[in-house]
N, C-alpha and C positions, 0 to 999 in steps of 0.2 A: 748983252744977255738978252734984251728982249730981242733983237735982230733974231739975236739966235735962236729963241724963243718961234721967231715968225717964220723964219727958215724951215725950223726942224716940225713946226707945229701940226701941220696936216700930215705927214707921216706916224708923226704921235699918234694921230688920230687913229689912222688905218692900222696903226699897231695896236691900240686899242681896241678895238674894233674888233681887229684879228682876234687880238685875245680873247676877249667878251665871245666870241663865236665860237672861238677852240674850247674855251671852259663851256661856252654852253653847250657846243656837241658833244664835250666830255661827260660832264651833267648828264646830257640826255642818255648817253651809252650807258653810264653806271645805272643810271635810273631803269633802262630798259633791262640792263643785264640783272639788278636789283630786281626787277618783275618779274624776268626770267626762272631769278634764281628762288626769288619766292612764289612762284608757279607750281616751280618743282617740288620746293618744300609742299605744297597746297598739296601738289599733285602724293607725293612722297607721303604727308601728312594723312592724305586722302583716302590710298592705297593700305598704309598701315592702318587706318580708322577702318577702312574694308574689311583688310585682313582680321584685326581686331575684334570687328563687328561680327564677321564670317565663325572666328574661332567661339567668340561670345556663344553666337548664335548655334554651334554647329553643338560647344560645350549644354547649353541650354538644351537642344534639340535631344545632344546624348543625355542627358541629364534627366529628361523626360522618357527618353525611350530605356534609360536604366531603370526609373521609375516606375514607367508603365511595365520593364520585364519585371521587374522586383512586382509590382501590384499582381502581376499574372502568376509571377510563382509563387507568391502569399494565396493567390487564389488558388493553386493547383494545388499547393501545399495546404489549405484549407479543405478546399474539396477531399483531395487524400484524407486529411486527417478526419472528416465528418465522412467518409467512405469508411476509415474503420473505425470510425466510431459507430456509425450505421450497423458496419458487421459482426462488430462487439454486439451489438446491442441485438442481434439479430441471431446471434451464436449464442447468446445467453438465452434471448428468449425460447430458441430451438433447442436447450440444455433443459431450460426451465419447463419446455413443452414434453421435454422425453420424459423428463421427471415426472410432468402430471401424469405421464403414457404410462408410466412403470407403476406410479404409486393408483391408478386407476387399474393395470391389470393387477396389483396384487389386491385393489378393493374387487376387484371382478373374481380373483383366485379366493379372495375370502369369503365372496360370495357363495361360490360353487362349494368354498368347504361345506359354508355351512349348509348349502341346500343341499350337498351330500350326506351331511350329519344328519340334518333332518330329515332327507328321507331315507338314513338307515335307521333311524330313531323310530321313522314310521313304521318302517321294516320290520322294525324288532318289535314294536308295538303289537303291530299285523298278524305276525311270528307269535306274540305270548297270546294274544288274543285268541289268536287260529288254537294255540297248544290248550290254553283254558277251557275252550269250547268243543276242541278234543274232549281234551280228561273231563269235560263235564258231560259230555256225550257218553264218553266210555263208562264213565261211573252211575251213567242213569239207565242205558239200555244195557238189557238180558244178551245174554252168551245161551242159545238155545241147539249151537253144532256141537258135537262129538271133539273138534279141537277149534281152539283158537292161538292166531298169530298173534304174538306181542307185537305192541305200539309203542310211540315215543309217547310217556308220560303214565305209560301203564307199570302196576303195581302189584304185586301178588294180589293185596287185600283187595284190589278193585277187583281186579278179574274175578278173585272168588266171591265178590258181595255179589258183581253182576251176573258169575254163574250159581248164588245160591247155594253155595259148598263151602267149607270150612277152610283155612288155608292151610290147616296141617292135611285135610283130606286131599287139597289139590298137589300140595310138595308129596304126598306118598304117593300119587299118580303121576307125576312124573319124575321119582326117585329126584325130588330136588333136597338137598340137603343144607341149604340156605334162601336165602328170602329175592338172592340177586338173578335177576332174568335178563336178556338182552333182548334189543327191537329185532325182529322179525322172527325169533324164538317160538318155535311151534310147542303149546303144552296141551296134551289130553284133558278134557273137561269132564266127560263121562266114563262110567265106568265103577271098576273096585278096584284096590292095589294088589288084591291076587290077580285079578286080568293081566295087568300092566308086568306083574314080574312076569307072565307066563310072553308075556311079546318084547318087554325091553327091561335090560340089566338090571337089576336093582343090589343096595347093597347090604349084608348081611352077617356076608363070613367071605373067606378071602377069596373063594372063585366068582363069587357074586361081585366083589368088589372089581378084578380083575375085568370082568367081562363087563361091568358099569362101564368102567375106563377104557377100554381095549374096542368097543363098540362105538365111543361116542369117536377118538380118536382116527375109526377107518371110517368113519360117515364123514366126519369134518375134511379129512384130507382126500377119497377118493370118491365121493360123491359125484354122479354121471361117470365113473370108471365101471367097466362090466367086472363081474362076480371076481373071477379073479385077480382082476386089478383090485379089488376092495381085502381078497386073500391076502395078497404080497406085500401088501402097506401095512398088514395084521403082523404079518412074518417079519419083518424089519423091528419092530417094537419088540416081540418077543427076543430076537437073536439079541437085542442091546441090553434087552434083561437078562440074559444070561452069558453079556463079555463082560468084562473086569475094567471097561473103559465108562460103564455107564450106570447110576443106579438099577440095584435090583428087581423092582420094582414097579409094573406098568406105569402107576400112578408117578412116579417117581422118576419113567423116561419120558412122562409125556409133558413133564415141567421142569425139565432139567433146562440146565443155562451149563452148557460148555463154555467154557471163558469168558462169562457173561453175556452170551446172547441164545437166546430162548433159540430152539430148535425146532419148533415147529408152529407155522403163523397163526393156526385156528389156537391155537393158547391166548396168542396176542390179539384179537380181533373179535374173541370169547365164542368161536360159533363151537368150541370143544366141549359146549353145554349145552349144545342142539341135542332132542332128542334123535336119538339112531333110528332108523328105518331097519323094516326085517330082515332085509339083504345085509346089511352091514352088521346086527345082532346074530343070524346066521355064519357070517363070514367069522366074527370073533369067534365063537362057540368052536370053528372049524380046527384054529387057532389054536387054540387052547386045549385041542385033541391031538397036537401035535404036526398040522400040516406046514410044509416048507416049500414053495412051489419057485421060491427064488433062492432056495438052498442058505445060508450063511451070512446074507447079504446087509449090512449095517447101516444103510444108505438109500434113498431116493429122495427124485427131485423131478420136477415139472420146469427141464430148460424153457418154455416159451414164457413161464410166468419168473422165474427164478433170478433175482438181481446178485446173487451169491455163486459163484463156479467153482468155489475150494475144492468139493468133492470130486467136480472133474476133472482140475488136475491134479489132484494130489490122490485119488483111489481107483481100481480097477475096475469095469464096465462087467456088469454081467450080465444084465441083458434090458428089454424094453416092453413095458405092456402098456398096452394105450398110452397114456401121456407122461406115464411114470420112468424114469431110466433109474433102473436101479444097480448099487456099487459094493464093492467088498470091502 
């Protein structure tokens, strides 16, 4: 044994040896391929902590840039919203500014009422003032002409205190048979009532009355008409007093209302109590002797003044003097 022991013993050795060397170069390969392989993992570890890191960072980054869009569109969305709120508030105040605009022109329109009111108030002040100062005029100064014209504010009894005459003396001088006069109404001051019957109508018995009426009526309507035109407006009054369509009566055609409307406008307007001038006292008196210079004619009318044409088209034309067209 031991021989064989000394034989075999240095072989043992280098076979140990060997082995010691193979295990250790094994050793070392695993050990290096171990480094290797845990490199890779480092590496692999590394890469995904990268990646990781990258994605962190990139989620972070977005995360911030959502943030920062979200902060912007808070802002934009804020700005909007304090835009119309701004514009609210600027439409209201421009609502609220028309309203002072409107409630100022209607204090500026109730301004102007009233300084219109008051100065028609003044007006009218002005107006009674002016009329008292009139009629106190009128009733202090003397009437010293042959006629005078009526005023606004004048009154039989003025006019006769101021002419010094009685007022039944002044109604028999001008055949008035009431106390009612109208403005610009001419009444004889001087004089007697036999004068006045011997120049204008007066009324008595029924040709006096007729020719009262029948004179003042062709003065009123053909006044500035020449003699005949003042004729022919006599002759129409007469023919209606004697058709079956009209009362009998001058007095009676010269205040008639056919289907309610007055037929001649000095009725309406009162100048049918002017007294008549000689021409138109003349022409009645003519009248009443029977003259007919327009024949039969029931009708006349002043087309440039006349707002009524019944009569021309509905009656027959007979003919035309001065401004009268007179109809059958």
């Amino acid at each position: 044994m031991k021989v064989i022991l000394e034989k075999y013993k240095i072989p043992i050795i280098y076979t140990g040896i060997l082995l010691s060397v193979i295990i250790v170069s094994l050793s070392i390969n695993r050990l290096n391929n171990l480094k290797q392989n845990t490199g890779k993992n480092v590496d692999k570890n590394t890469a995904v902590s990268e990646s990781i890191y990258e994605a962190d960072r990139a989620n972070i980054i977005g995360g911030k840039q959502i943030e920062e869009d979200n902060y912007i569109e808070k802002d934009d969305q804020t700005e909007k919203n304090e835009t119309i709120e701004i514009q609210d508030q600027e439409d209201k105040n421009t609502y609220k500014n028309e309203e002072n605009t409107v409630e100022e022109k209607k204090s500026v329109n109730k301004k102007d009422e009233d300084t219109y009111a008051l100065k028609n108030n003044d007006k009218d002040k002005e107006t009674e003032f002016t009329q008292v100062k009139e009629t106190g005029n009128n009733s202090s100064s003397s009437i010293v002409g042959e006629r005078y014209t009526v005023k606004k504010g004048d009154t039989l009894f003025l006019i006769a205190q101021r002419a010094n005459i009685s007022v039944n003396h002044l109604m028999e001088l001008n055949n008035l048979h009431s106390d009612i006069i109208y403005e610009n109404q001419t009444l004889k001051i001087k004089g007697s009532a036999d004068d006045s019957q011997n120049q204008v109508a007066s009324r008595g018995n029924e040709r006096n009355e007729d020719l009262y009426w029948l004179s003042r009526i062709i003065h009123s309507e053909a006044q500035g008409e020449s003699y005949k035109g003042k004729v022919a407006v006599g002759n129409v009054i007469m023919n209606r007093v004697d058709s079956e369509l009209f009362p009998n009566t001058i007095k009676g055609v010269i205040f008639d209302k056919q289907d309610g409307y007055t037929q001649f406008s000095p009725v309406i307007d009162g100048t049918i109590y002017n007294s008549p001038d000689a021409e138109s006292i003349r022409a009645a008196k003519e009248i009443l002797e029977g003259s007919k210079p327009v024949g039969n004619a029931l009708y006349f009318l002043n087309p440039r003044k006349s707002t009524n044409f019944w009569i021309v088209n509905n009656r027959r034309h007979v003919t035309t003097i001065g401004l009268h067209d007179f109809y059958y």
